[in-house]
C-alpha positions in Angstrom: 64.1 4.4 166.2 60.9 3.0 167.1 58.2 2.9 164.6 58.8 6.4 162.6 60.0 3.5 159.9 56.5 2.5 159.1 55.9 5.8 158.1 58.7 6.2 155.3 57.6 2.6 154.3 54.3 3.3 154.0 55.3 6.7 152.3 56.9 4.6 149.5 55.3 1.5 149.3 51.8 3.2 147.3 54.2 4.1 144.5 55.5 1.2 143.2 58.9 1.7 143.0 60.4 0.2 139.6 64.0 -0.3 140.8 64.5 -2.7 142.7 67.5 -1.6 144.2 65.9 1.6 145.4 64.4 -0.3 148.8 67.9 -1.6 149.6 69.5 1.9 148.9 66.8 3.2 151.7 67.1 0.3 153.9 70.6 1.1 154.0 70.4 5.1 154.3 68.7 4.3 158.1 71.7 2.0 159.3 73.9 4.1 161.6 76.8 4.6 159.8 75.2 5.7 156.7 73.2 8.2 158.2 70.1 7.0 160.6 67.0 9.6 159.2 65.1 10.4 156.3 66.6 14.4 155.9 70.3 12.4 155.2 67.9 11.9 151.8 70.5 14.5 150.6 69.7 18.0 149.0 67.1 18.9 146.5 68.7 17.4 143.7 68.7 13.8 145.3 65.4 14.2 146.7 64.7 14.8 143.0 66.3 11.8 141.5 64.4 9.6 144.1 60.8 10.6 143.5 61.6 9.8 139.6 63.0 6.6 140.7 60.0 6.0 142.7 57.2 7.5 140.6 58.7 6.7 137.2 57.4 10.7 136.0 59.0 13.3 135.0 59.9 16.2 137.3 57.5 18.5 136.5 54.3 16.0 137.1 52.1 16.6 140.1 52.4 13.4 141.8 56.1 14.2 141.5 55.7 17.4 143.3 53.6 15.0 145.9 56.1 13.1 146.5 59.1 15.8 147.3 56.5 17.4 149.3 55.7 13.9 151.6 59.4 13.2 152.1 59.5 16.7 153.5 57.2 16.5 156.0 58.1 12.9 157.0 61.4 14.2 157.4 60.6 16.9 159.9 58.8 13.9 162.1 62.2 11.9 162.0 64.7 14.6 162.6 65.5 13.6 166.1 65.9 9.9 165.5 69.0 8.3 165.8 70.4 4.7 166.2 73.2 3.4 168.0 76.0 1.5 166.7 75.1 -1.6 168.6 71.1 -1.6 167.4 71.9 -2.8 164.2 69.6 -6.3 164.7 67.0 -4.4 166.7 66.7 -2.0 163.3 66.8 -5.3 161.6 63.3 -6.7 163.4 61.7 -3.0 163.0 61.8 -3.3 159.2 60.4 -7.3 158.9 57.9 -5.9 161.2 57.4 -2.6 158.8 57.1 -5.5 156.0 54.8 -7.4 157.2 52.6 -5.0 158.5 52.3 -3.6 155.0 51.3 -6.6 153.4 49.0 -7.3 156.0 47.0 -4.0 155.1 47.1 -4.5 151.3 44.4 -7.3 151.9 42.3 -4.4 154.8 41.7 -2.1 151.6 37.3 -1.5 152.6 35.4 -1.9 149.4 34.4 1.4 148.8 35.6 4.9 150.3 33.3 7.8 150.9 32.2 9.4 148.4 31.2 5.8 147.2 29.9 5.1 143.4 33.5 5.6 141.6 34.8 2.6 139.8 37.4 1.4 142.8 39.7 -0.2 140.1 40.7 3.6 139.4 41.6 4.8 143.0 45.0 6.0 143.8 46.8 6.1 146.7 47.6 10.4 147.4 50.7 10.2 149.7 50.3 14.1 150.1 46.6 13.5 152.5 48.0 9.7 153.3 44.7 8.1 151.7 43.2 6.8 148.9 41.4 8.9 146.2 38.7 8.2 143.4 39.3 9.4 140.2 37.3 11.5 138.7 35.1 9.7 136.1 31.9 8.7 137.8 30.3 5.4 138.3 27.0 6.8 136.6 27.7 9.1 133.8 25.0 11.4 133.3 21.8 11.0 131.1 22.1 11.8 127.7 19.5 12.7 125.5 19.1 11.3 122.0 16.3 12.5 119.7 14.5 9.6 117.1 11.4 9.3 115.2 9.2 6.4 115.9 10.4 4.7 112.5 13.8 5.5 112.7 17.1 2.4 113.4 19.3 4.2 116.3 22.4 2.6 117.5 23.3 3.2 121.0 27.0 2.2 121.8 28.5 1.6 125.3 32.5 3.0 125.5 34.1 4.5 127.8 37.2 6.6 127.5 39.7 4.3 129.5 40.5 0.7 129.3 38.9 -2.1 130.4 39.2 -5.6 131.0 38.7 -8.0 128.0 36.1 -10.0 128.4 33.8 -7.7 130.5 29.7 -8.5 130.3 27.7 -5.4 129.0 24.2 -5.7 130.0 21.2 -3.4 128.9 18.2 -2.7 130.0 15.2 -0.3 129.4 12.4 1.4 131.5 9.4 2.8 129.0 8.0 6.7 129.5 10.7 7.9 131.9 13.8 9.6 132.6 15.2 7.9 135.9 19.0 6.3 136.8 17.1 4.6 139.5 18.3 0.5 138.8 15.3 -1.0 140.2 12.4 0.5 137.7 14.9 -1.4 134.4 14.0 -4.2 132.8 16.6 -6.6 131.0 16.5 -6.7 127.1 18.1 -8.5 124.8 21.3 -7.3 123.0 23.8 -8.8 119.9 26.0 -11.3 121.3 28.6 -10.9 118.7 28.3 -7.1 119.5 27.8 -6.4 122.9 29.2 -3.0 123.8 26.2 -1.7 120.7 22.5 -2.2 121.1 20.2 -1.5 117.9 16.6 -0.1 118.1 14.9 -0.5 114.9 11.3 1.1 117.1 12.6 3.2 119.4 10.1 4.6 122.2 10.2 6.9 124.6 12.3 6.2 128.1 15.4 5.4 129.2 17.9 2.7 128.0 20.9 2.0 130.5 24.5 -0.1 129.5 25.6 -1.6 132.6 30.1 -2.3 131.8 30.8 -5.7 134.5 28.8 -7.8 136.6 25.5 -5.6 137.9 26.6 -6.9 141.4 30.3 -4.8 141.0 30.1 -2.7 137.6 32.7 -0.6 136.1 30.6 1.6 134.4 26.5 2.5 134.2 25.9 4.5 131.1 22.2 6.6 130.4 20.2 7.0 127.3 17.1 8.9 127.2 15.1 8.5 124.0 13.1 11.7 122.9 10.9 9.8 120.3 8.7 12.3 118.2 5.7 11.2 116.3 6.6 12.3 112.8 8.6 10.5 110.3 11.7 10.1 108.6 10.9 10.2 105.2 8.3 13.3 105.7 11.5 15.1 107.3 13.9 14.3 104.2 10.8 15.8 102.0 10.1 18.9 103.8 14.0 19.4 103.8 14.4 19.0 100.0 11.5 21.7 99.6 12.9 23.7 101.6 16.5 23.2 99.8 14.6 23.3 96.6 13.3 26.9 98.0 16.7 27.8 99.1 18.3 27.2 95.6 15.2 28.9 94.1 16.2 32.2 96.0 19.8 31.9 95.5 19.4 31.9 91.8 17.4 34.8 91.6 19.6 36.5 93.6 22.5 35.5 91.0 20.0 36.9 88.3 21.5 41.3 88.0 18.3 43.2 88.7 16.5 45.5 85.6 17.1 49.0 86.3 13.4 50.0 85.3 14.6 53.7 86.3 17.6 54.1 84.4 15.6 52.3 81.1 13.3 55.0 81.3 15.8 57.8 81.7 17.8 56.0 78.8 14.3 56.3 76.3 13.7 59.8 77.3 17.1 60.9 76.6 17.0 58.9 73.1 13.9 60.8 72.8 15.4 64.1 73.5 18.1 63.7 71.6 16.0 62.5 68.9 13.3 65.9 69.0 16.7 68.0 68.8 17.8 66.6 65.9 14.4 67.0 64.2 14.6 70.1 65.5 18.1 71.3 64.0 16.7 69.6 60.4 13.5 71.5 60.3 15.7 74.9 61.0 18.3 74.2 58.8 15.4 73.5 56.1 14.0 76.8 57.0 17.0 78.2 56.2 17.7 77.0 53.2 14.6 78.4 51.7 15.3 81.5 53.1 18.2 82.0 51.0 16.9 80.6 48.1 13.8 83.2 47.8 16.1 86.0 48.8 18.2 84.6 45.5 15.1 84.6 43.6 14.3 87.9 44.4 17.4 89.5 43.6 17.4 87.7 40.0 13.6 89.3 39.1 15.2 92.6 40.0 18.0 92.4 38.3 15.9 91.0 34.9 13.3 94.1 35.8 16.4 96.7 35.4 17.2 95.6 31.9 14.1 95.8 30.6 
């Protein structure tokens, strides 16, 4: 069988089995009589059941789908091995030499990986390139920029969004007038001991502030701040804002006010007016009238007294 063994060890050994009883099942599955290589892993289904086993996720996680891809190709390597009936101590030695040779490389782990400057706490193990992998939040986050008055309290707080240790030192430091992640231009400054991860600025001035989360010889984490301090002030801000507010509301309730119609007012008096000359009108006719008829009356009456004379 050789040394193709080290390679299903070494296949499984980055994941972390939970069950114990899962190493003796594979010990077992490479003895001759149960079957001597890893495509005796059984069909899809067990293949299945063994990367849960041995990644503790569900079937339709990626490292999953890893996993039943590594014992694939792994198989394909050891297709053609097979062990005799009477090598049952000499595959006995292979894996305590497997063993050992795997917790001789846990210790062989190099401090950092190309591409260095990711928190090496955080690195995985990929079985599907066979190496170890970063993750993907960065050892320097990038500069963020905060804007402050010269008179203004900020609070600047150093979290991150996984765990870490209890315990861990924050350190801060400052560099004045510029916007740099280079380590050697800071400067220490003090912070709150009973609240380390937060550092208050009651005079904030322009440059950059940097949290350092763990020792500065092995952080975890190096966070940026850059302060864009303006020259104005605080309290002038709050008063031009509640003019301009007070402007707002001024606008808003004029707007509420409904608008004189100047137009239709004037139409509205000239058609009172009309209507007023027409009635005039029709009173001075029907006046007219009236004395009409009553000196054609008067008329008729001399007549008629002229005839009987």
């Amino acid at each position: 069988m050789g040394w193709w063994f080290v390679a299903l060890m070494l296949v499984l050994v980055p994941w972390h089995p939970r069950n114990p009883a899962l190493w003796l099942w594979v010990l077992m599955s490479c003895l001759p009589e149960v079957h001597p290589c890893l495509l005796c892993f059984g069909p899809t289904l067990q293949r299945a059941r063994l990367c849960s086993y041995v990644t503790g996720l569900p079937v339709e996680h990626p490292r999953h789908k890893i996993c039943l891809a590594d014992l694939v190709r792994a198989a394909k390597q050891l297709a053609s091995v097979t062990v005799g009936s009477g090598q049952r101590e000499e595959l006995r030695d292979i894996v305590i030499d497997a063993m050992n040779f795997i917790e001789d490389q846990k210790g062989n782990i190099p401090a950092c990986i190309p591409p260095c400057g990711f928190q090496p706490d955080a690195r995985v193990f990929q079985c599907a390139t066979c190496r170890f992998v970063d993750c993907q939040f960065a050892l320097d986050c990038p500069v963020q920029d905060l804007w402050t008055y010269t008179d203004e309290t900020i609070v600047l707080h150093c979290n991150v969004p996984f765990k870490i240790p209890k315990g861990t030192p924050v350190t801060w430091l400052f560099v004045p007038n510029l916007r740099t992640q280079d380590m050697a231009l800071f400067k220490k400054v003090n912070g709150n001991p009973e609240k380390p991860f937060s550092l208050t600025i009651e005079e904030p001035a322009p440059g950059t502030v940097a949290c350092i989360l763990g020792e500065p010889a092995k952080p975890i984490v190096r966070k940026f701040f850059y302060l864009n301090v303006s020259e104005g002030s605080v309290e002038e801000e709050k008063e031009l804002q509640g003019v301009f507010s007070t402007v707002l509301q001024s606008l808003d309730a004029e707007k509420s006010q409904p608008p004189i119609p100047a137009l239709g007012l004037a139409v509205a008096a000239g058609s009172t007016a009309f209507v007023l000359l027409l009635l005039a009108t029709w009173q001075c006719l029907c006046v007219r009238q009236t004395c009409h008829r009553r000196g054609h009356q008067g008329t008729r009456e001399d007549s008629r007294s002229l005839d009987s004379v």
